[in-house]
PAKETI-711217 format. One record per residue (C-alpha): residue number from 1; x, y, z. Coordinates in Angstrom, 2 decimals, always signed. Each point is the difference from the previous one (the first is absolute). Last residue first. Layout:
% residues N
@nr NUM	px X	py Y	pz Z
...
END
This chain:
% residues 62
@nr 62	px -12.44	py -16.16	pz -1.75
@nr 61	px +3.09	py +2.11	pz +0.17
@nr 60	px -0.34	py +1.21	pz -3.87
@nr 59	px -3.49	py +1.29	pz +1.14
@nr 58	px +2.41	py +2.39	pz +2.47
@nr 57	px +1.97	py +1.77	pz -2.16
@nr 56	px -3.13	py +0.68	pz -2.67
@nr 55	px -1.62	py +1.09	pz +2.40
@nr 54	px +2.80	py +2.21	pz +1.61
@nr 53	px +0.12	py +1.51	pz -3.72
@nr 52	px -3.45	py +0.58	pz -0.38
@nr 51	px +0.20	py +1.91	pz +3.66
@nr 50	px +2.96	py +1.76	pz -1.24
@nr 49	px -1.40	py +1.39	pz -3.34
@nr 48	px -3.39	py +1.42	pz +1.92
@nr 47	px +2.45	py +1.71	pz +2.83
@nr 46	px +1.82	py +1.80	pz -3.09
@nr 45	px -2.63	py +1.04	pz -1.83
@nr 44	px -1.72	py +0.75	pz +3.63
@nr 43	px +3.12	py +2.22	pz +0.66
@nr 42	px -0.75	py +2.17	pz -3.01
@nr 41	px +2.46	py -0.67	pz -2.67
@nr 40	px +1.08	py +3.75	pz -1.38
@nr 39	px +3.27	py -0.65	pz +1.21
@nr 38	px +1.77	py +1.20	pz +3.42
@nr 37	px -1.24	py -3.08	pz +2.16
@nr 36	px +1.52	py -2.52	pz -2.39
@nr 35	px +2.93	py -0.60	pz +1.57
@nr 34	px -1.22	py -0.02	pz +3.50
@nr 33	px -2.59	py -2.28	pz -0.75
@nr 32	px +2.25	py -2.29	pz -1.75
@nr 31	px +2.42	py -0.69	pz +3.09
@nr 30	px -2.83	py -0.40	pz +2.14
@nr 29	px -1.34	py -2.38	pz -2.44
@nr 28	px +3.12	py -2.06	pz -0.24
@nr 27	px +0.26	py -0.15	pz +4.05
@nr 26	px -3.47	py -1.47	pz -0.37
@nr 25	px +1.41	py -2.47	pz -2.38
@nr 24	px +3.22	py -0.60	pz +2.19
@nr 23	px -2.47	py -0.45	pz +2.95
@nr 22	px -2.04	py -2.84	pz -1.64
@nr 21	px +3.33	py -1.93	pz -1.24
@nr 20	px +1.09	py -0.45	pz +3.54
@nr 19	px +2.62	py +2.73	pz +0.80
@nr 18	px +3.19	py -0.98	pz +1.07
@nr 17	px +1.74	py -0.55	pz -3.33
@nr 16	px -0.71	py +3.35	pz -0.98
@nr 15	px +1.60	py +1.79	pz +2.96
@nr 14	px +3.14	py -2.63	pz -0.33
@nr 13	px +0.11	py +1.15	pz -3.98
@nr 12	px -0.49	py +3.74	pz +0.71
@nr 11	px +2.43	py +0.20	pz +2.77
@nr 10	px +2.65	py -1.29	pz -2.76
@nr 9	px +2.00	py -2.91	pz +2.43
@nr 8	px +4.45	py +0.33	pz -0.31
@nr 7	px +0.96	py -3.70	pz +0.11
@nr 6	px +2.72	py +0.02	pz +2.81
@nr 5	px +2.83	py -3.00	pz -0.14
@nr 4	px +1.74	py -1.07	pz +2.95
@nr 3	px +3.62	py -2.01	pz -0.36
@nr 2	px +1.08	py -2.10	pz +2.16
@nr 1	px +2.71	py +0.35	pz +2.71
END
């Protein structure tokens, strides 16, 4: 009889490491929206620091 081992898998790892790296950025931005929704930040502030981010992101990939 042999012996069966179970790695325990964080949902957060397996959820990350299923995403390309494009949807893990938007994911990001989702997840920064939301927290900044309740500061003085207007959502263009915040839609303005994305897209120079996603630039940046994606200049890298060329």
């Amino acid at each position: 009889m042999g012996v069966t081992s179970v790695k325990k898998i964080n949902p957060e790892d397996y959820i990350l490491s299923v995403l390309s790296p494009e949807e893990r950025l938007d994911a990001a931005f989702k997840v920064a929206r939301e927290a900044f929704k309740d500061t003085k930040l207007t959502m263009k502030d915040i839609e303005n620091a994305i897209e120079i981010v996603r630039r940046k992101a994606y200049e890298k990939k060329k």
